[in-house]
C-alpha positions as CSV (number, residue, x, y, z in Angstrom):
1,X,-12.2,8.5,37.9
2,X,-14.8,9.1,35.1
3,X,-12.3,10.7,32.4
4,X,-9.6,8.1,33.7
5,X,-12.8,5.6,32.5
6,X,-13.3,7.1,29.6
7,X,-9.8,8.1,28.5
8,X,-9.4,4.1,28.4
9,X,-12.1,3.4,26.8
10,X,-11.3,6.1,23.7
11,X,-8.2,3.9,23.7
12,X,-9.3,0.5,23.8
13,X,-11.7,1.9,21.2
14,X,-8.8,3.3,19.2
15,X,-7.0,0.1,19.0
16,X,-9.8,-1.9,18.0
17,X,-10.7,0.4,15.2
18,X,-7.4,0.6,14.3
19,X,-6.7,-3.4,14.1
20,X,-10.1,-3.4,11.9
21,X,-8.6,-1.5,9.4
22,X,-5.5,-4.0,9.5
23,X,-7.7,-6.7,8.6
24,X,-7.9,-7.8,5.2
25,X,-11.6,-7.0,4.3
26,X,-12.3,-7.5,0.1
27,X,-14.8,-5.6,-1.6
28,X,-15.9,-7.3,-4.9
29,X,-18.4,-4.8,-5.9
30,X,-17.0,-1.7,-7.3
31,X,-19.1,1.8,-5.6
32,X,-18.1,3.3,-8.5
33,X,-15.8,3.3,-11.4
34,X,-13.3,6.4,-13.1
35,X,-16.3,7.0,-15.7
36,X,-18.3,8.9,-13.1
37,X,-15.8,11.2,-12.7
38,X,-14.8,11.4,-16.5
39,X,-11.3,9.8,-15.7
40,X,-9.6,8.2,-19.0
41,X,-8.4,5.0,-18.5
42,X,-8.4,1.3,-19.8
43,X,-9.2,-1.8,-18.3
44,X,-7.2,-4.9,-18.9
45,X,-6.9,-8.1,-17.1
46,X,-3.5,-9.6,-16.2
47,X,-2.4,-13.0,-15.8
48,X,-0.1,-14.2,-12.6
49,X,2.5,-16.6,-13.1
50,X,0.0,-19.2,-10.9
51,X,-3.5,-18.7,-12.9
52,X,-4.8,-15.9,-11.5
53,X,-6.6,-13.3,-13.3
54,X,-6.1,-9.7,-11.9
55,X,-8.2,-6.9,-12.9
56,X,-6.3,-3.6,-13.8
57,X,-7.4,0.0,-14.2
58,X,-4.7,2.0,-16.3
59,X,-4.5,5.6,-16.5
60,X,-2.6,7.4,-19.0
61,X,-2.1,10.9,-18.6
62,X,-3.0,13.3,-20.9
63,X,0.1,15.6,-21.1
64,X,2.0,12.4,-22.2
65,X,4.6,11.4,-19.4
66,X,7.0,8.9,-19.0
67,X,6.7,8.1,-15.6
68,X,4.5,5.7,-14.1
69,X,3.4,5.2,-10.6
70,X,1.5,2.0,-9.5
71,X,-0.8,1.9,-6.7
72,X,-1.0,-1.6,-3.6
73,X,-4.2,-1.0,-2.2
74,X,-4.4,-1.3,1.5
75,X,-6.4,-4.7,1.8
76,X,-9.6,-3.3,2.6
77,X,-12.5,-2.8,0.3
78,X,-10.9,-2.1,-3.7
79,X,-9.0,0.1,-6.0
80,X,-12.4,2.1,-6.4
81,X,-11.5,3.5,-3.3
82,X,-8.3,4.6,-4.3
83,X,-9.5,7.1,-6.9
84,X,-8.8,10.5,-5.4
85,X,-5.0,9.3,-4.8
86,X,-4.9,8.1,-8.7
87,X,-6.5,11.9,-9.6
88,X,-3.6,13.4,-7.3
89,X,-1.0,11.9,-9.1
90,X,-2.3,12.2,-12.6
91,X,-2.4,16.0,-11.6
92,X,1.0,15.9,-10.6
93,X,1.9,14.5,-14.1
94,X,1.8,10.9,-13.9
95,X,0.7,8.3,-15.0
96,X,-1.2,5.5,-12.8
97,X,-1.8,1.9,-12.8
98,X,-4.0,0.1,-9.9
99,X,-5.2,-3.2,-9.7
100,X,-7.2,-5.7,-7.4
101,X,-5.2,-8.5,-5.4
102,X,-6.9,-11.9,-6.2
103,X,-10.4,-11.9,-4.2
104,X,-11.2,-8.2,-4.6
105,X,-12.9,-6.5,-6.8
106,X,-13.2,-8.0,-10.5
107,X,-9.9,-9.8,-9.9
108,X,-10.2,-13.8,-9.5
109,X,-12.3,-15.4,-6.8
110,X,-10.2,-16.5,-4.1
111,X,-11.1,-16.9,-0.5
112,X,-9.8,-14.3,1.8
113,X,-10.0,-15.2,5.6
114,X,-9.9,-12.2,7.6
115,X,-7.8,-13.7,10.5
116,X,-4.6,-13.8,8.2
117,X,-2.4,-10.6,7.8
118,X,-1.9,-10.9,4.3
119,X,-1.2,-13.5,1.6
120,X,2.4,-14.3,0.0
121,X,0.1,-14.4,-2.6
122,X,-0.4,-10.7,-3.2
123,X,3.4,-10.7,-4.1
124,X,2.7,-12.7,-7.0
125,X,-0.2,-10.4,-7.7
126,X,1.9,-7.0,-7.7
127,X,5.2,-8.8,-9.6
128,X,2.4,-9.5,-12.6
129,X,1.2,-6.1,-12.7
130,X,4.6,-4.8,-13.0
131,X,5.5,-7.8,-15.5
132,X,2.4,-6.5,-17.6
133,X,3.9,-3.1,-17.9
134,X,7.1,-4.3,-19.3
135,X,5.5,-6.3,-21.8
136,X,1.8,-4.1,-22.7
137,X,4.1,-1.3,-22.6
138,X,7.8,-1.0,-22.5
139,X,7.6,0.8,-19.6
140,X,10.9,-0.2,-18.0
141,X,11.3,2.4,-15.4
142,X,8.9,3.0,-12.3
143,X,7.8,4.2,-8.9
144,X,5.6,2.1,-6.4
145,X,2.9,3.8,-4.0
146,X,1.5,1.2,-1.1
147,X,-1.1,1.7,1.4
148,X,-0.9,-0.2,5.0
149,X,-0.9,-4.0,3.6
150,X,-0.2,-2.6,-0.4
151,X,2.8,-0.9,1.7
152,X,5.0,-3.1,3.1
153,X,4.1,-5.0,-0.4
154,X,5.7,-1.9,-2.6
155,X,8.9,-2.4,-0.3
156,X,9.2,-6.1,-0.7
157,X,8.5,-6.2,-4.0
158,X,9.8,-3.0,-5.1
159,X,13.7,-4.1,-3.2
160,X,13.2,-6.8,-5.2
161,X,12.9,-5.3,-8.5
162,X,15.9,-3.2,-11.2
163,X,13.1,-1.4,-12.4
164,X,11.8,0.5,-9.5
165,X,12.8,3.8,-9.2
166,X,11.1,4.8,-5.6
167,X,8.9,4.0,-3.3
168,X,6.0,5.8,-1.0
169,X,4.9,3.6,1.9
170,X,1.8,5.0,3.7
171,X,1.5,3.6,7.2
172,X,3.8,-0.3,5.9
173,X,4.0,-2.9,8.4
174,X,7.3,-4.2,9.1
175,X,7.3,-7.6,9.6
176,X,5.6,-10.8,10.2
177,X,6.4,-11.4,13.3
178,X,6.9,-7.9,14.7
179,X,3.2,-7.3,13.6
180,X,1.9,-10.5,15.4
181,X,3.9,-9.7,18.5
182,X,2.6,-5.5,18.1
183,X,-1.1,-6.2,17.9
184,X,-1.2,-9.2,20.4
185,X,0.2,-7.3,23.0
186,X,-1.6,-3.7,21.8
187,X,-5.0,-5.3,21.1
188,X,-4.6,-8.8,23.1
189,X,-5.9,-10.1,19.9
190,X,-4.2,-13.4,17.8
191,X,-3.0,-12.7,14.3
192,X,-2.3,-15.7,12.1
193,X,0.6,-15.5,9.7
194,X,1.2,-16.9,6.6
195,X,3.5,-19.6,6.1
196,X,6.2,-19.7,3.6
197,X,6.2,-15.8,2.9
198,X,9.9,-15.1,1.6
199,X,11.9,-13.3,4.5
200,X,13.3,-11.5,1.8
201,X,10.1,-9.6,0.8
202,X,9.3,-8.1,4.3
203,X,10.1,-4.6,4.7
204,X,12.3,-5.2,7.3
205,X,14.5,-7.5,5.6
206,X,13.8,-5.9,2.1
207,X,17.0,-3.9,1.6
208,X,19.6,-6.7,3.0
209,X,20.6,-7.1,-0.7
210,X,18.0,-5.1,-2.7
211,X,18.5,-5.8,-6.5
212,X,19.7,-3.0,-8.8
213,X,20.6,0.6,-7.6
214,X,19.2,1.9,-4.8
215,X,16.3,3.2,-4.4
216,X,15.0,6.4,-3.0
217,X,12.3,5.7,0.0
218,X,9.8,7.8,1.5
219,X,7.6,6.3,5.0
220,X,4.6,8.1,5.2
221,X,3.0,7.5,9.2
222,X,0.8,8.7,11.7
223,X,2.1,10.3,15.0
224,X,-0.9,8.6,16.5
225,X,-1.3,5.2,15.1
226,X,-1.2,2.3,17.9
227,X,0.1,-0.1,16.0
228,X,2.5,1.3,13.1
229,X,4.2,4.9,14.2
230,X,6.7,6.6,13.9
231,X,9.5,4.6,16.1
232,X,8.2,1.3,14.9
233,X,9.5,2.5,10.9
234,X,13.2,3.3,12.0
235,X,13.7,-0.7,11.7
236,X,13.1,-0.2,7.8
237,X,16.6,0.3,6.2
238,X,17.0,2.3,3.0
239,X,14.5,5.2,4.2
240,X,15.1,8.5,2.8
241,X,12.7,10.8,4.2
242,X,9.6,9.9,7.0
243,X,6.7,12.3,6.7
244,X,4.8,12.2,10.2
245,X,1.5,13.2,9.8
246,X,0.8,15.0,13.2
247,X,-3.1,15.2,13.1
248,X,-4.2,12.0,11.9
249,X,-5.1,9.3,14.4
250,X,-4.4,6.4,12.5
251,X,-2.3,5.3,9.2
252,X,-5.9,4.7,7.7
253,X,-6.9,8.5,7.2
254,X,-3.3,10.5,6.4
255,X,-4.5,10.9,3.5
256,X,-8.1,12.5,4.3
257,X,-6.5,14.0,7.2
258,X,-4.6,17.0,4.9
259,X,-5.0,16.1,1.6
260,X,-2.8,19.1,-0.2
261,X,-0.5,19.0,2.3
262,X,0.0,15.0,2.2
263,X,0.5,15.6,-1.8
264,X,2.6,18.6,-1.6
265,X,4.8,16.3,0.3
266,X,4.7,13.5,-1.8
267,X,4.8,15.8,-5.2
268,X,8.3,17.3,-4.0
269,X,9.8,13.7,-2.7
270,X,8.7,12.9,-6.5
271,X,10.7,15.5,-8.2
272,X,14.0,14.9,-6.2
273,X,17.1,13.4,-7.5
């Protein structure tokens, strides 16, 4: 009876940790910036189509490539924290741009209420970014990296743009109201939604009539997660490859779970045609 007790309560504390994580929780201090780790890059704000100023780390790599890869954060805390995943992909030849949604880090103030899944706002947010490399830079060709909210972002938006050569979704929701109906009956707990979010921009609905060629997809998800796994991302059209990350226990950590196996993956998804 005591491990049957306890057994639930490792879940029920599972599940809460996990929907935490979900939650969109800005950071607006930075814990550090690239200089601390002698990381080259330039800061630069951009300008959304409704006001907004978005504040923008770029990262040019040394050995001169072509290719550009930009980061969607996850929704919790700030691109600081994605720095180890911009130093993977400079190492694999890259080059990186990240940026805060409006109401993180040095981006614009805007209020951020915890209780909504995400903002249709943050579309805006990543089309400007991408906007800004066209015109900064001439970059016309690129691939999109997402993290949990920053995920199913990079499929929306990248469907929805010619440029985008592929995508790497780690741990994306699907959709509005599959995620709303998924936590409430995993965690009993009420999600609000936005509304007016274009149908057209969840992942789900994404690659109905994706603009320009096709684009090459890769899912990356936890065996374990309670919320996003494995069976929930087969209802995302236009995957190519799903990794599973067998030892992680939620979408939040396959990254620090196996780090040189997570890039090795991602490094030869990269370099296929």
């Amino acid at each position: 009876m005591k491990k049957i007790i306890l057994k639930s309560f490792l879940v029920a504390l599972a599940l809460m940790y996990t929907l935490s994580l979900k939650a969109l929780n800005p950071a607006k201090e930075y814990k550090v910036t690239p200089d601390k780790f002698g990381m080259q890059y330039k800061e630069e704000k951009i300008k959304t189509s409704d006001g907004a100023l978005l504040n923008a780390w770029f990262f040019e790599n040394a050995r001169k490539s072509i290719n550009w890869v930009v980061i969607s954060g996850s929704g919790d805390g700030n691109m600081a924290d994605h720095l180890e995943i911009v130093n993977s992909f400079l190492s694999a030849g890259f080059n990186v741009a990240t940026y805060d949604y409006r109401g993180y880090g040095a981006s614009s103030d805007f209020k951020i209420d915890a209780d909504l899944f995400i903002y249709p706002q943050f579309i805006t947010d990543l089309n400007a970014v991408l906007d800004h490399l066209r015109k900064s830079r001439a970059i016309t060709k690129f691939d999109l990296y997402g993290l949990n909210i920053g995920a199913g972002l990079s499929i929306g938006v990248g469907a929805n743009r010619t440029e985008t050569k592929k995508i790497i979704a780690d741990g994306p929701w699907t959709s509005l109201e599959g995620m709303k109906s998924k936590i409430k009956d995993k965690t009993g707990k009420e999600v609000n939604m936005p509304f007016g979010y274009d149908k057209t921009y969840e992942p789900i609905y994404a690659f109905d009539k994706p603009k320009g060629p096709l684009k090459s997809m890769m899912i990356i998800v936890s065996a374990q997660d309670p919320i996003i796994g494995p069976a929930d991302v087969k209802s995302i059209k236009g995957v190519n490859e799903v990794y599973v990350v067998k030892n992680s226990p939620t979408n939040s950590e396959n990254f620090s779970t196996d780090k040189n196996a997570y890039f090795e993956k991602i490094s030869k998804f990269m370099a296929s045609k």
